[in-house]
C-alpha positions in Angstrom: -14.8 -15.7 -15.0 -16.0 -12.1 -13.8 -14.9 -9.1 -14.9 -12.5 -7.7 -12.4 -12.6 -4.2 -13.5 -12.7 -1.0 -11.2 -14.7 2.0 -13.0 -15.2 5.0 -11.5 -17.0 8.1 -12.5 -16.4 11.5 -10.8 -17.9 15.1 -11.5 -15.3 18.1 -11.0 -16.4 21.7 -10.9 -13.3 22.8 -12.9 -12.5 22.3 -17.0 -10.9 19.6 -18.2 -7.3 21.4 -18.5 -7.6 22.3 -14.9 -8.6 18.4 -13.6 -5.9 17.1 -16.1 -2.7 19.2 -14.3 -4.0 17.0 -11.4 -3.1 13.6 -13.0 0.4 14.5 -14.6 2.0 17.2 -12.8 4.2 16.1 -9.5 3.2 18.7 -7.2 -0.8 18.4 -8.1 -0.4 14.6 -7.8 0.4 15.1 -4.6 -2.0 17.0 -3.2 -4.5 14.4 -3.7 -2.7 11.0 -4.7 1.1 10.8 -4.2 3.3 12.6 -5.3 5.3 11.4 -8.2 9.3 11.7 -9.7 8.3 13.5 -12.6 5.6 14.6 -14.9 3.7 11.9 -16.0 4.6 11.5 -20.2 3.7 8.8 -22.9 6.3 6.5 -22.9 8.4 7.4 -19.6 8.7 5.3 -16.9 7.2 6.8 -13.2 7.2 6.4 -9.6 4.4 7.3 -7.0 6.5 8.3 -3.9 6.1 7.2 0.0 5.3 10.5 2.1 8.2 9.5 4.4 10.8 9.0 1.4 13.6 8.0 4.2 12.7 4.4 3.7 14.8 2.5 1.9 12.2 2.4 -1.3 10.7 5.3 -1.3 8.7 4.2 -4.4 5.1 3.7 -3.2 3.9 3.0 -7.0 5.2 2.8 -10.1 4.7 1.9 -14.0 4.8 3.6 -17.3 2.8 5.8 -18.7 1.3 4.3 -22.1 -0.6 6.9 -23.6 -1.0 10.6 -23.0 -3.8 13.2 -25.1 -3.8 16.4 -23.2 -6.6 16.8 -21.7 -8.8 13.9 -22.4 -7.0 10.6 -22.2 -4.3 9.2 -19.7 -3.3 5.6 -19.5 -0.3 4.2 -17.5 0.4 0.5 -16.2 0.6 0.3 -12.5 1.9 -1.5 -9.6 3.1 -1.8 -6.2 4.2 -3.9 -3.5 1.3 -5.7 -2.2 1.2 -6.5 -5.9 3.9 -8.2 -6.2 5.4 -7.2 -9.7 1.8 -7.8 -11.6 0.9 -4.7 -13.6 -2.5 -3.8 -13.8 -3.4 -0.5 -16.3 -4.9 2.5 -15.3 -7.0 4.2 -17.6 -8.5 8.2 -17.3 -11.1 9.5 -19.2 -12.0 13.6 -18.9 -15.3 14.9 -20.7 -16.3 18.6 -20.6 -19.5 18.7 -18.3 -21.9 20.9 -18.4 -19.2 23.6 -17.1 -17.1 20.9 -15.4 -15.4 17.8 -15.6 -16.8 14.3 -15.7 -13.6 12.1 -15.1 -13.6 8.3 -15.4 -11.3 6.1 -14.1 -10.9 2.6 -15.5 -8.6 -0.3 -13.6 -7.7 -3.3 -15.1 -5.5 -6.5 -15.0 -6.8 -7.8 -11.5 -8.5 -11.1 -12.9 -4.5 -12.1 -13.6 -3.6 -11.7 -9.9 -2.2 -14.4 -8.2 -3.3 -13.8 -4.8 -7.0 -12.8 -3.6 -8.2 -11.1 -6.5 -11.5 -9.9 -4.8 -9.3 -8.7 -2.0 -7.0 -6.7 -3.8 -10.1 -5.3 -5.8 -11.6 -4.3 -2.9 -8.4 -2.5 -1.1 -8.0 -0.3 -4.7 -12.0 0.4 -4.9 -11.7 2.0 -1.0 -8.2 3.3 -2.1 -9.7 5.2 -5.1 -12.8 6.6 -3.0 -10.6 8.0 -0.6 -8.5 9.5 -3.2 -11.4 11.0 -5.2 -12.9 12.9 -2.4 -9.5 14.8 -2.5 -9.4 15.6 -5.9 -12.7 16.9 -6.2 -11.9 19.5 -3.4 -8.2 20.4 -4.3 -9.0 20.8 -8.4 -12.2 22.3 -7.9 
C-alpha cells in the first residue's frame, strides 16, 4: 500500500512565536484558515467554523488537539463532513530559519479512508496550498 501522507514545507519571514499565534489563536486562524471556537489547547476538543455560521452546523472542521509545545509542535486529529466521521491527524512542525520560520505540516490517516482515498488526498493537498499562500502573507 502507498503512503498516503500529505507533507508540506513552508518558509515564513516571521519567528516561530509569531507563525505559532497563527495555528492556535481564533482570530489568527481565521485570517488564513477558519476561524475556530476557541484556542487551540492539548487535550480540548475544537471546531473550525463555516464563514456563514447561520447554517444549521456551523462546524466546518473539528477534532482534538493532541499535543501542544509552544512554539514548536502542534498536533490535533481532524475531520469534517466530506469525511464522514474518519479522523485523520494533523501534525505542525516550526523551526527557527535563518531569521524566519520553516513550518511543516504533516497529514495523516487517509490510507484508512473508506471512500476515494487519492481523491480526498488530492482535495486536502489543493486545500492546504491555498491555505498556505495566506499564511505566509498574513504572519509575515
Amino acid at each position: 500500500m502507498t503512503d498516503a501522507t500529505l507533507t508540506k514545507t513552508i518558509f515564513i519571514n516571521a519567528a516561530p512565536e509569531r507563525v505559532w499565534t497563527y495555528l492556535v489563536e481564533p482570530d489568527k486562524l481565521a485570517r488564513w484558515f477558519h476561524e475556530s471556537d476557541k484556542m487551540l489547547d492539548a487535550g480540548q476538543d475544537y471546531a473550525l467554523l463555516r464563514e456563514n455560521k447561520d447554517k444549521p452546523d456551523p462546524k466546518m472542521c473539528w477534532g482534538r488537539v493532541l499535543v501542544s509545545e509552544p512554539p514548536h509542535r502542534l498536533v490535533y486529529t481532524f475531520t469534517h463532513a466530506f469525511l464522514g466521521g474518519h479522523e485523520t491527524e494533523v501534525a505542525w512542525q516550526l523551526e527557527e530559519a535563518f531569521g524566519g520560520t520553516k513550518l511543516t505540516l504533516v497529514h495523516s490517516g487517509f490510507e484508512a479512508f473508506t471512500g476515494d482515498v487519492f481523491d480526498m488526498l488530492t482535495s486536502h493537498d489543493k486545500g492546504w496550498d491555498q491555505h498556505f499562500t495566506r499564511l505566509r502573507v498574513v504572519a509575515s
